[in-house]
C-alpha positions, 0 to 999 in steps of 0.5 A: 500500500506504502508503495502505492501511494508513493507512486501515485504522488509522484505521478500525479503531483510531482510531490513526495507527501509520504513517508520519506517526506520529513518536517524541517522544523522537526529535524532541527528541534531534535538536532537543537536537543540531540545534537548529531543524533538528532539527525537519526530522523533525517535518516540513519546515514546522515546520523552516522556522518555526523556523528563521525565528522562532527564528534572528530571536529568537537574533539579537535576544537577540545583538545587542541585548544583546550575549550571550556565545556560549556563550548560543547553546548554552542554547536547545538544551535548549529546542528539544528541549522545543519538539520532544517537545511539537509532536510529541506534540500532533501524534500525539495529534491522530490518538489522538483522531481528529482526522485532518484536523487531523494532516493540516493540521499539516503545512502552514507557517500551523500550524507558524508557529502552533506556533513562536509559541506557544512564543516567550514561553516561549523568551523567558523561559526565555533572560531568566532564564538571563542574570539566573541568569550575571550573579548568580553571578559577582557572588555569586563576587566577594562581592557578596552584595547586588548578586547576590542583587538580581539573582537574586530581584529584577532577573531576575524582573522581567525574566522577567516583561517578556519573557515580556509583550514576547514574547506582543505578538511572537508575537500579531503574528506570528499576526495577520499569518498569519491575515490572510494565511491565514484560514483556518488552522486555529488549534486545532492550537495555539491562538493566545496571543491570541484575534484575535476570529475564529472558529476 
């Protein structure tokens, strides 16, 4: 019966209203709690990917540069983002017609695809959060120069390096599951980087 119905809205409609249709709005509440297994409602895959990529990342920031833990809290709203803008892409892929690309997203190659994308954003946003609570209590100290050096000089120019450092991350990353996979599919969510291959 599932399949029937899933045939009949794509031929009529042009519309995926069954099951594999997911509420933005719900993946990104469950993200905001859950953090990357909140992605499970988006699919398993994409609950796996950011699971890896993003708890690799999470530990990066922790232990290379020795975060508060209150910092792990910061990327929740993050996550939540991630998740209503994955879940949106996927269901206007079926609002579009393009049914075989719904299908294909739910395989680990374009999950991995749609966590890399986001990866220099997660880093950036992370980066200027750090520059944003290093400045203030500088601010609240007096130091007037040392944290308005911070806020409009130093975290800048650190946001900029992540978001760059980020990108190599990501598009390495890539590389290696297209090199494993060739052929993913990589217009679900484009590559950061254009490896040379044909889509």
């Amino acid at each position: 019966m599932d399949g029937s119905i899933r045939i009949r809205n794509r031929t009529g409609s042009g519309q995926m209203q069954d099951s594999n249709s997911k509420d933005p709005k719900v993946a990104g509440a469950l993200a905001l709690v859950g953090g990357p297994l909140g992605f499970l409602y988006v699919g398993w895959t994409f609950a796996l990917a950011a699971t890896v990529v993003f708890l690799s990342f999470i530990l990066f920031f922790s232990f290379l540069l020795l975060v508060p833990p209150w910092f792990k809290f910061v990327n929740l709203p993050a996550f939540a983002f991630m998740a209503y803008k994955i879940c949106e892409k996927l269901n206007g892929l079926a609002d579009r017609g393009q049914h075989r690309g719904a299908l294909l997203s739910n395989t680990w190659p374009v999950a991995v695809f749609a966590m890399t994308s986001m990866l220099p954003l997660l880093a950036g946003f992370d980066t200027a959060v750090l520059g944003i609570a290093t400045a203030i209590p500088q601010l609240m100290r007096g130091d007037v120069v040392g944290g308005l050096l911070m806020l409009l000089l130093v975290t800048p120019l650190f946001v900029a390096l992540s978001l760059a450092f980020f990108v190599l991350i990501a598009t390495g990353i890539d590389r290696v599951v297209t090199k494993l996979v060739p052929a993913a599919p990589r217009y679900v969510f484009p590559l950061l980087v254009n490896l040379g291959e044909g889509a």
